[in-house]
N, C-alpha and C positions, 0 to 999 in steps of 0.2 A: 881756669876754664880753657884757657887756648891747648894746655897737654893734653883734656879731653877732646876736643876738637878732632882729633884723629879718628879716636877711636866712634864719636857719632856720625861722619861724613865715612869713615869706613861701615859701619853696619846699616846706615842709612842708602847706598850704592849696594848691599848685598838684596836688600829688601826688595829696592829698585830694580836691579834685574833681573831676582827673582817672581818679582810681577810681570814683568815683559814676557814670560813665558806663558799668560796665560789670557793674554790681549787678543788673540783672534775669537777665542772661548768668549769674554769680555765683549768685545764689539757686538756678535753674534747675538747673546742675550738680549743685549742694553740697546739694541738700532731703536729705539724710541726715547730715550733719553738724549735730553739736551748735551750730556758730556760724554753721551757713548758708553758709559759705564766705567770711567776712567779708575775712579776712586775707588773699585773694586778688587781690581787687578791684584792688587797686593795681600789683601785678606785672602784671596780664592786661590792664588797662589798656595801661599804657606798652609792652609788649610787641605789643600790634595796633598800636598807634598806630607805634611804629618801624618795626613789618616794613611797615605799609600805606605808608609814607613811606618807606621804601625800594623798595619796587617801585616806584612809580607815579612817584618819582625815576630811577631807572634808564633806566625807557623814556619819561623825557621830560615826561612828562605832567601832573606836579607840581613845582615847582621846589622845593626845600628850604627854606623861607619860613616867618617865623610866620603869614601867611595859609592857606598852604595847613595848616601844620599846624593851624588854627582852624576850616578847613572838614572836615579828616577826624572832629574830636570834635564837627564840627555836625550830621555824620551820624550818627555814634553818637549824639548826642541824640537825632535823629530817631527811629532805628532802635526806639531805648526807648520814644519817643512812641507808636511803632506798635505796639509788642507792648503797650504798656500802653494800647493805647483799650480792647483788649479788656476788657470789666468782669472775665470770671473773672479772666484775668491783672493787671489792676489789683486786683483784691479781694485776693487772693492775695500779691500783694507786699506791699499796705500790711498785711496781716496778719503776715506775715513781721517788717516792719519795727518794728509795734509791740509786736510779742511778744518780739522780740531787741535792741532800739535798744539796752536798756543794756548788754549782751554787744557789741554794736558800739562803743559809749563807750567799752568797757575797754578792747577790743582798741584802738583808734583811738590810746587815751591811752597803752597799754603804749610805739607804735611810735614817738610822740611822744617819748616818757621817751626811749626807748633814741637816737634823731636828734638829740636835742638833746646827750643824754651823750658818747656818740663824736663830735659835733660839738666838746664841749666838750677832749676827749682831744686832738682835730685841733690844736687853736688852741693847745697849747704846742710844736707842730710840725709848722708846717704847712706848709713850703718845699715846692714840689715840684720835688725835687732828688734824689740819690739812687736807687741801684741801676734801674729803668727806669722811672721818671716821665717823665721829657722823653718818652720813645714814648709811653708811654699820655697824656697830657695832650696830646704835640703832632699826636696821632693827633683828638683832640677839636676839637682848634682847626681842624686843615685840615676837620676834618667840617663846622665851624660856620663858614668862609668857600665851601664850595662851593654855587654855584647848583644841580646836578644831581649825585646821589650816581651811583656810588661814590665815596669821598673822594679827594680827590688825596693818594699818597704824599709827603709833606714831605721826607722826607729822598732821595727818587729821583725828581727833575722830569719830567713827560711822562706819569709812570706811575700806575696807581692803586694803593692801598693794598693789599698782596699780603695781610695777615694776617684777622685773624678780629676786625672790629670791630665785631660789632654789639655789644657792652657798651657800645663809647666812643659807637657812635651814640647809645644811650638816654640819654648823658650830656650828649651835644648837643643832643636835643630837651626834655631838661627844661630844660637851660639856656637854648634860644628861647624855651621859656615862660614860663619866670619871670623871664626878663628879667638875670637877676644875670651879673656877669662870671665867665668861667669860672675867674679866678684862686680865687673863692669856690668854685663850684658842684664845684670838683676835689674839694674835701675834702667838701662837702655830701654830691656822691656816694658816697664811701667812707665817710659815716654811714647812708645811706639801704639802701646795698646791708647793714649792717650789723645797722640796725633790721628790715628785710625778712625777713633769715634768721632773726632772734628770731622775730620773730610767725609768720613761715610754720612755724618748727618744731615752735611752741606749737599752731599749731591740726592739723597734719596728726598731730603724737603724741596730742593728748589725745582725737582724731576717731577714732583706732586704741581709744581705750581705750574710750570711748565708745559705739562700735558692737560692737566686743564684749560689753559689760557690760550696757548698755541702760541697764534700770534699778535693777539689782542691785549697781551701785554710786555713793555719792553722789557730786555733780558735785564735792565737794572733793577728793576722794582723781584725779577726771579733770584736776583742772586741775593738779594736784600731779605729775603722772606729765607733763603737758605742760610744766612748766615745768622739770624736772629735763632732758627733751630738748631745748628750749630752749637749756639754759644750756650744754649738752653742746655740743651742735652751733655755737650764738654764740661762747665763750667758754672751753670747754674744753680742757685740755692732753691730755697723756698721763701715763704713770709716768717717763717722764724726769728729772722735777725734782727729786722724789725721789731715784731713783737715783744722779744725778750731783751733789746735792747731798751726800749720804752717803758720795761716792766724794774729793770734794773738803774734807769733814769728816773722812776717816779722813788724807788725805796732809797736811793742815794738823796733824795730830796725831798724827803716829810711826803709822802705820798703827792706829790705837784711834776709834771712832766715840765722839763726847764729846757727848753729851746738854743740854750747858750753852749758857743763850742767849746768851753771848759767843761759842762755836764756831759755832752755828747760823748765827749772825748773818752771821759773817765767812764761812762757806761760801756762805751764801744770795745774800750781795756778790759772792760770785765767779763766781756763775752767771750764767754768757752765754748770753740768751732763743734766738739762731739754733741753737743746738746742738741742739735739740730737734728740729729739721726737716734735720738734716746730723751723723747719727747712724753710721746706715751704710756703712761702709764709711769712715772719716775716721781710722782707726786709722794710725798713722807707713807700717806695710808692706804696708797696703791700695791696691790698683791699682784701683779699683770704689768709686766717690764716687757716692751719688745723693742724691735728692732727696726728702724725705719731707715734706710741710707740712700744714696742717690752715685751716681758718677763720679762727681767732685772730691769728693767725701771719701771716697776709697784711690785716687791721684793723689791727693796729699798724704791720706796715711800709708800707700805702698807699698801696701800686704799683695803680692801675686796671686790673688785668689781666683777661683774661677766664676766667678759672678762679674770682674771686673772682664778676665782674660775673653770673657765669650763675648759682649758687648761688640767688639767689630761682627761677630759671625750670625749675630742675630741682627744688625744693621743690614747685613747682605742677604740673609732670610727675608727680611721685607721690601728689600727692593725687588731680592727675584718676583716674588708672590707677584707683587706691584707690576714689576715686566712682565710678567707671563699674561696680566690680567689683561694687558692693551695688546695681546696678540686676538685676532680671531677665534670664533667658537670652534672653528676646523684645526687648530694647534692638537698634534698630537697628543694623548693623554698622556701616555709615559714621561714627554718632555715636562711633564709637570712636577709629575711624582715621585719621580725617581729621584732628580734632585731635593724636593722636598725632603724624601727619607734620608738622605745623603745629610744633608746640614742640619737637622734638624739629630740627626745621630751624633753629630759632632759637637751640638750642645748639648746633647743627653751626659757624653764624654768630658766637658769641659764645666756646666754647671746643672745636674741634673734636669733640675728645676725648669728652666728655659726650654725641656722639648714641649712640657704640657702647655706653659703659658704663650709660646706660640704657634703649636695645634692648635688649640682655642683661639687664636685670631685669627690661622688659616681659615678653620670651620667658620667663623662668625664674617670674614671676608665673603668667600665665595657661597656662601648661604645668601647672604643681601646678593649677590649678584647674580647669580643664579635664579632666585626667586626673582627679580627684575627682569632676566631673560627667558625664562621656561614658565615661570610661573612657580606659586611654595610651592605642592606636590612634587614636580617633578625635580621642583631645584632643590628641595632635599634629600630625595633620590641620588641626584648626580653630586652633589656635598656628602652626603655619605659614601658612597662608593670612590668620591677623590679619596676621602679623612681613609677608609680603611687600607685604600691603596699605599696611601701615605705610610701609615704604619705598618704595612707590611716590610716595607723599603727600608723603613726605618730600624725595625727590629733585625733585617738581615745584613745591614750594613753596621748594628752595633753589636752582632755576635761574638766578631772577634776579643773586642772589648769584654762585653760580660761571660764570655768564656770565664773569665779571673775576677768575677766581680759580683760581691755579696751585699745585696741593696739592705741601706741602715736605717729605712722608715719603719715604726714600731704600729701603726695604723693610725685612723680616724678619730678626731676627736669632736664634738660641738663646746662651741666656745660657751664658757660659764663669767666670761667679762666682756664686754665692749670699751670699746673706745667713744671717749666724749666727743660730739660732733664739731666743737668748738677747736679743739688740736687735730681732728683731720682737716681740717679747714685752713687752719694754721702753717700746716706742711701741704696742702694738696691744692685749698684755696684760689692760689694766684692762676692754675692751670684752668680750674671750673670756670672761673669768672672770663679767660680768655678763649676756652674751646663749646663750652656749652652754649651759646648764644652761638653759633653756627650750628648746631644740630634743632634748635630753637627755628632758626632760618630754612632748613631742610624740612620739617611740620609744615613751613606755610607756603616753598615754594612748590606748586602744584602745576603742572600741564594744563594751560585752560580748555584743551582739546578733549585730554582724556582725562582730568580731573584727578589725577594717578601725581605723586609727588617724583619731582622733575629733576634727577641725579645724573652723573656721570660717572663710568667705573674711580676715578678720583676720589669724587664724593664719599662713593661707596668705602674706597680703601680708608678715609677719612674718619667716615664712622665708626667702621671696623674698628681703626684705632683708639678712637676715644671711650666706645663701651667697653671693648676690651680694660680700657686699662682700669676704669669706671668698677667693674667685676671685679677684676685684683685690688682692688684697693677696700669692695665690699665682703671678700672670700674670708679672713682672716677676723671678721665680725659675727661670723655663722659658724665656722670651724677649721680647725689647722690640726698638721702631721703630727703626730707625737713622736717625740725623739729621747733623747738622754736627757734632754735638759731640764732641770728643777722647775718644779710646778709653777715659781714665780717667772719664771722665764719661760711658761710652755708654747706662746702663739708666737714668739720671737722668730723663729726660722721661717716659720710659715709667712708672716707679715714682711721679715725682711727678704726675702726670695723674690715675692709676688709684687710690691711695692716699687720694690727697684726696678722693676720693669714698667710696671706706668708708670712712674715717673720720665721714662726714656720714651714710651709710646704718645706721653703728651707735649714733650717737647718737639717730634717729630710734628706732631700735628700741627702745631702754635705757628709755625710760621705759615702754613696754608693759609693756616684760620684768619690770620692776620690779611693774606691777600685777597683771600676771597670774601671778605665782608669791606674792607675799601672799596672794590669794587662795584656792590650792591646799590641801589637805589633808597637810601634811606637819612633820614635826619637824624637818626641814634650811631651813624655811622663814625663822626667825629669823635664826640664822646668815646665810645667803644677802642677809637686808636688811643686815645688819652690814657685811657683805664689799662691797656695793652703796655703802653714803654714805662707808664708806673711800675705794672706790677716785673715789666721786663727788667726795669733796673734793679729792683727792691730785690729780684734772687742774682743779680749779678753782684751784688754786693757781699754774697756768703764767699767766694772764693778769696777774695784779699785778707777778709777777716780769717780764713782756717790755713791760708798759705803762708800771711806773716804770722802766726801764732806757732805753725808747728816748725818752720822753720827758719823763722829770724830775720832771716834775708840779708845777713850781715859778715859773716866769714864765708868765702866759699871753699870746700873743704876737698871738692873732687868727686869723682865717680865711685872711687872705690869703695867699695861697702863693707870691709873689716877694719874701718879705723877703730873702732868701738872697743876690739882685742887690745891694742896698743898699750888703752891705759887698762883696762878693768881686769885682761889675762896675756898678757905677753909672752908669756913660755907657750901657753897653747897657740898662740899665733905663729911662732915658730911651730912648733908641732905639726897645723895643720896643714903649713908650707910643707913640710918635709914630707907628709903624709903624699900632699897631691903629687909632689914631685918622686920621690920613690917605688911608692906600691900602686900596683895594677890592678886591674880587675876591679872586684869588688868580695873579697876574703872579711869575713865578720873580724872587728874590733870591738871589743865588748868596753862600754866606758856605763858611767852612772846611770841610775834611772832616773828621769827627772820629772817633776812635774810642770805641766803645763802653761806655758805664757812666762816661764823663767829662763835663764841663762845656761839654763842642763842643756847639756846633749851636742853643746857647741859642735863636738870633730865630726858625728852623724853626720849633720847639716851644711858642714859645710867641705866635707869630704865627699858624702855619699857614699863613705863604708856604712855595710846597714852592723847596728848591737842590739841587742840583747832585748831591750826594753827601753826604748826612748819616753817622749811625755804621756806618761798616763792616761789622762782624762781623753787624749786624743784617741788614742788606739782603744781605749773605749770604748768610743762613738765608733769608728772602725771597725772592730771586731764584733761590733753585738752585744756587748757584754765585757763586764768587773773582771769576772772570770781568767781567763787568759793571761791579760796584762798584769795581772796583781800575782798570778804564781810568778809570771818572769820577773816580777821586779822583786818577790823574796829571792829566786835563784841569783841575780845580780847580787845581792846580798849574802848569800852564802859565799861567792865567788871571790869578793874580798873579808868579807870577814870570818870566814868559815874558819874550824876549831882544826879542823883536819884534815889533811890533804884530799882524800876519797871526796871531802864536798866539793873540795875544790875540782878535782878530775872529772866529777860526773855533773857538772854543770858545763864543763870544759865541753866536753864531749858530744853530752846533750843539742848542744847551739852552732855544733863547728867552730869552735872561736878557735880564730887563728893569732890574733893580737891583744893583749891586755893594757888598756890606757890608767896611767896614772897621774891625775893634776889635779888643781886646787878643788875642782866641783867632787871631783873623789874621797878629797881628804873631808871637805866639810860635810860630804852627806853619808861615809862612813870613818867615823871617825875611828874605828876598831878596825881598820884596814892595816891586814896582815900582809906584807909583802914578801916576806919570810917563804909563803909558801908556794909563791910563783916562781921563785930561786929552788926550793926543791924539791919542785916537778919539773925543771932542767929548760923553764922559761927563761929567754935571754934579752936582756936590756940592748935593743936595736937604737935607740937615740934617746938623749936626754936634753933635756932643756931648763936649765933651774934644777928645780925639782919637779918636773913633769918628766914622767918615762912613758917608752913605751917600749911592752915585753911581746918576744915572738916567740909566739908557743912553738915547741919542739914535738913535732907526731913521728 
C-alpha cells in the first residue's frame, strides 16, 4: 500500500490543481450555497478541459498532447488572471476564500479520505480483467495513443470508436497529466469517480438543506442530512440483503427464521452481492431478465463504464439547475441554457442515456416553478422555450462528437411483461417509505391566506426529484428501447439506464426529506426518524457484504492492474511491455478475434493498437449489425490459416496490417495457424517471447 501512496497523493494534487482553475467560475455560480460550490471545482474542471480537447482535436487544431493539454489550463489561468485584475472581483474571491478555506479543507480532505480508501479496496483486486474491462481500459489506451481524437476503435481497425466515450477520454487526460501509467490510473479512476459522488452528494444535499432553513437550523444537523445522502448515493444498498438473507435463513432451517449468530452468519456467507442488481425477473419461469444496478455495485465490480463515469457530471447538473433556480427571475436566460446544453452534451457523450433522464427533470423542475410563479399557462410557455433552448445548446455543442457517431437504438418497444410490485418494493421500497411522506406533507401544507399549497424553490427541486425518479423507475413497465439484446433480456438496458438514476435522485433527496420532516409539527414525526435510520442502515449493509465477497480483503496486491497476465499469459505480458514501449502511433496489429466477456484481444486492450476484429458481440451492438464483424472475423481467419498466400496478402492489405501477433489465444482459437506463410511474404519476427511472436509486415 505505502508504494502506492505515491502514485494516489501524486494524481490526487493533479486533480487538485487542476480544480483551482476553475474556482472563481465555481464561486460565481454557487454564491448561494453554504460551501460556495467547493466540491465542484474539480468535476467542472476536468469536464471543460476534455470537451475543450475534444473539439479542437476533432477539427485538427490541437493534437491530443500533454502540451496542448498545458496550454488549454494556461488559458484558464489566464482567464482567472482577467476576471480577478478586477479589484471588486478579486476583493470578492479572496473574501470568499478566507471566510470558507476551512469548509474547503474538509471538503478537500473528505475527497482525499474516500480516493485513497477505494484506492486501497482496488489494490486487493485490481486486474482489469473481467466482465468489460478490456472495453473500457482498451477504449482508454487507444485514446491515449491517438494524435487527433476521435479515438481509434481498437477492436474494429480503420474505424473510430462507435460508443459513448467521453468517461474513458477524462480518464486519458488525467492520465497525460499525471504522468502515471494507465495500468495504475485504471483503478485511480474508479476511486476518483468514487470519491467524486461522495463529495458532490454531500454538498448538493446539505445546499438543499441549507437554503431551505437558512438560518433556523444549525449547520450540524446540515451536514448530518448531507452526509446521510452521501453515504446513500456513494455506498448505499437497497432492502435486498435483508430480504434474501432471511429467505436463505428460513431454507437453511426447515422453513423457520432462526435469529441465532450461527444462522445469521451462514445465511449472510451465502449471499451473493450481484443478486441485488439481477432481481427481476431471475425467478426459474421468468422470460423478462433485466437489469437493476445502483452506484455501489458498479465501485466494487470496476468496470469504467460510462453510467458510472458520468455520475459526478450529473451530480453538478443538479446542483447548477438547483443554483440557477435561487437566482432571481431577472438572471439572464442564456446563463441558463447554454450551460444546460453544455453538460448535459457531455453526458449525451459520456452515457447516452442521462441527457433524456435529466431533461425530463430539468422540464419537471422548472415547470413546478414556473407554474408557482407565472402561473400553468404561462410557466409552460417559459418551460418550453427554456427545454427547447436547452436542446438547441445541446445539439450544437455535441456535434463535434456525433460528427463520428452512429446512434445503436433499434426503436420503441411496449412492454409485454411487468415487474411484480413486491421486487420493486424490495429494491426501491426503503426510498418510498423515506421520501413519499414528505410529498404526502406538501398535499396538506397549504397557505391559509391563499389556500394555494405552501413550497419553496427547495421544495420544488425536492419534488422534481422524487417524481422524476418515481417516472424512471415506472418507464420501463410501459416500454423500453429495443436493442441487440435477446428477447429474454429485452427491457434490461432500458430498466438498467433509467433505474440507476433514481436510485441517485432518491438518495439526493432522503436527506432533505429527513430534515425537513424533523422539523414539522407532528406526532408521526418520531416514528418517521425510526422508520428512516432502519431503513438507512438495512442499505448500508449491502456494501460490506459485495466489498468483502469480491475482494477478500485479505492480501493486498497493489495498484497494478496486469497482475492477472503473470500467471494465466506471461509471454504476452512481456509482449505488451515491449509493444508500449517500442511502437508508436497507432499502426494495426492484427491478433485473434475473440468473443466477448473472454480473455481474447488481450494486446488491443491493453496496447491500444486497434486489429482487425476484436469481441464480436460488442462491435455488434456497435456497428448496427452481425454483418460487418462476422466478415472481419472470417478474414482474421483467412489470415492465419489461409491455404495461400494471395489470402494472406489481400487480408494484409485490406486492413493496413502493419504487425502480426502470435500467442497462446492464437494458437487455441486457430489451431491450423500457418506461420509458414508470414515467413513468405517477407514478414519479420521483431520480438519473441516463449513462443509468442510478433511479425512486422514488410510493404
Amino acid at each position: 500500500m505505502f508504494a502506492d501512496l505515491k502514485y494516489i497523493i501524486f494524481w490526487w494534487l493533479t486533480i487538485f490543481l487542476l480544480g483551482l482553475v476553475s474556482l472563481p467560475l465555481i464561486f460565481s455560480v454557487f454564491k448561494n450555497f453554504w460551501d460556495k460550490g467547493y466540491a465542484f471545482c474539480k468535476t467542472v474542471s476536468i469536464i471543460f478541459l476534455t470537451y475543450l480537447i475534444l473539439v479542437l482535436s476533432i477539427f485538427k487544431f490541437l493534437p491530443f498532447t500533454n502540451p496542448s493539454l498545458l496550454i488549454l489550463i494556461a488559458g484558464g489561468i489566464f482567464a482567472d488572471y482577467l476576471y480577478l485584475k478586477n479589484k471588486n472581483n478579486r476583493d470578492s474571491f479572496l473574501k470568499l476564500v478566507k471566510e470558507n478555506y476551512k469548509t474547503f479543507i474538509a471538503e478537500e480532505l473528505i475527497f482525499l479520505l474516500i480516493l485513497t480508501a477505494w484506492s486501497f479496496v482496488r489494490g486487493f483486486a485490481p486486474d482489469i480483467e473481467g466482465l468489460e474491462k478490456f472495453m473500457d481500459w482498451g477504449f482508454v489506451n487507444s485514446a491515449l495513443r491517438s494524435n487527433y481524437l476521435p479515438p481509434a476503435d481498437m477492436w474494429f481497425s480503420g474505424e473510430y470508436i462507435n460508443y459513448y466515450y467521453f468517461g474513458h477520454l477524462i480518464s486519458a487526460v488525467l492520465t497525460k497529466l499525471s504522468n502515471i501509467p494507465s495500468t495504475i490510473t485504471y483503478n485511480l479512476s474508479i476511486a476518483t469517480v468514487c470519491a467524486l459522488t461522495f463529495i458532490s452528494g454531500f454538498s448538493l444535499s446539505s445546499n438543499l438543506v441549507f437554503n431551505f432553513f437558512k438560518k433556523n437550523l444549525s449547520l450540524k444537523y446540515i451536514l448530518i442530512a448531507g452526509l446521510i445522502s452521501a453515504l446513500l448515493l456513494t455506498f448505499g444498498g437497497n432492502l435486498h440483503s435483508v430480504y434474501k438473507i432471511s429467505k436463505l435463513n428460513k431454507d437453511q432451517n426447515n422453513g423457520v427464521l432462526t435469529l441465532t449468530p450461527e444462522a445469521i452468519k451462514n445465511a449472510t456467507n451465502a449471499y451473493w452481492y450481484p443478486d441485488a442488481t439481477r432481481f427481476i425477473g431471475y425467478d426459474p419461469e421468468t422470460n423478462d431478465k433485466t437489469i437493476h444496478e445502483f452506484p455501489i455495485y458498479s465501485f466494487v465490480v470496476a468496470d469504467l463504464h460510462g453510467h458510472m463515469s458520468d455520475i459526478p457530471v450529473v451530480m453538478f447538473f443538479m446542483a447548477f439547475i438547483f443554483a440557477m433556480s435561487l437566482e432571481t427571475l431577472a438572471f439572464p436566460y442564456l446563463k441558463l441554457i447554454i450551460p444546460c446544453g453544455l453538460i448535459l452534451s457531455v453526458c449525451y457523450m459520456t452515457n447516452a442515456w442521462d441527457f433524456a433522464v435529466y431533461g425530463i427533470l430539468f422540464g419537471i423542475f422548472y415547470f413546478i416553478k414556473n407554474w408557482k410563479t407565472l402561473g400553468f399557462w404561462k410557466g409552460g410557455v417559459r418551460t418550453f422555450n427554456s427545454g427547447m433552448g436547452v436542446i438547441l445548446f445541446w445539439y450544437l455543442f455535441t456535434l463535434p462528437f456525433s460528427l463520428n457517431f452512429t446512434p445503436m437504438a433499434e426503436g420503441l418497444k411496449l412492454s409485454d411483461a411487468q415487474s411484480p410490485f413486491f421486487q420493486l418494493f424490495i429494491l426501491y421500497g426503503g426510498f418510498w417509505i423515506i421520501t413519499l411522506p414528505l410529498l404526502v406533507f406538501y398535499l396538506f401544507n397549504k397557505d391559509k391566506k391563499t389556500k394555494k399549497i405552501d413550497v419553496s424553490v427547495t421544495d420544488i427541486f425536492i419534488i422534481a426529484l422524487i417524481i422524476t425518479a418515481t417516472i424512471l423507475i415506472i418507464i420501463p413497465e410501459i416500454g423500453y428501447i429495443k436493442d441487440i439484446y435477446i428477447y429474454e433480456h429485452r427491457r434490461s438496458n432500458t430498466m438498467f439506464k433509467l433505474v440507476y438514476q433514481a436510485f441517485m435522485m432518491y438518495s439526493v433527496a432522503a436527506g432533505f426529506a429527513l430534515a425537513r420532516i424533523s422539523q414539522i409539527k407532528s406526532k408521526w414525526k418520531t416514528l418517521y426518524k425510526i422508520i428512516f435510520f432502519i431503513i438507512f442502515f438495512i442499505h448500508l449493509i449491502y456494501p460490506f457484504l459485495a466489498t468483502k465477497s469480491y475482494y477478500g480483503l485479505k492480501e493486498y496486491k497493489g495498484l497494478w492492474g496486469l497482475n492477472f497476465l503473470k500467471n494465466t499469459s506471461p509471454d504476452n505480458l512481456e509482449a505488451i511491455e515491449w509493444i508500449n514501449k517500442n511502437i508508436k502511433d497507432q499502426p494495426v496489429m492484427v491478433e485473434a478475434a475473440g468473443d466477448s466477456y473472454t480473455m481474447f484481444n488481450q494486446i488491443s486492450m491493453a496496447t491500444g493498437l486497434p486489429t482487425i476484429e476484436g469481441w464480436i458481440v460488442h462491435e455488434w451492438l456497435w456497428r448496427g449489425g452481425y454483418e460487418k464483424p462476422s466478415l472481419r472475423q472470417a478474414d482474421v481467419q483467412k489470415l492465419y490459416e489461409g491455404e495461400t498466400l494471395e489470402e494472406v496478402r489481400t487480408v494484409l492489405q485490406k486492413y493496413s496490417v502493419d504487425y502480426i501477433f502470435v500467442g497462446d489465444k492464437e494458437y487455441e482459437k486457430y489451431p491450423k495457424i500457418n506461420e509458414e506463410n508470414f515467413t513468405d511474404i517477407g514478414a519479420l519476427v521483431v520480438a519473441q517471447f516463449g513462443k509468442t511472436k510478433i511479425y512486422k509486415v514488410v510493404k
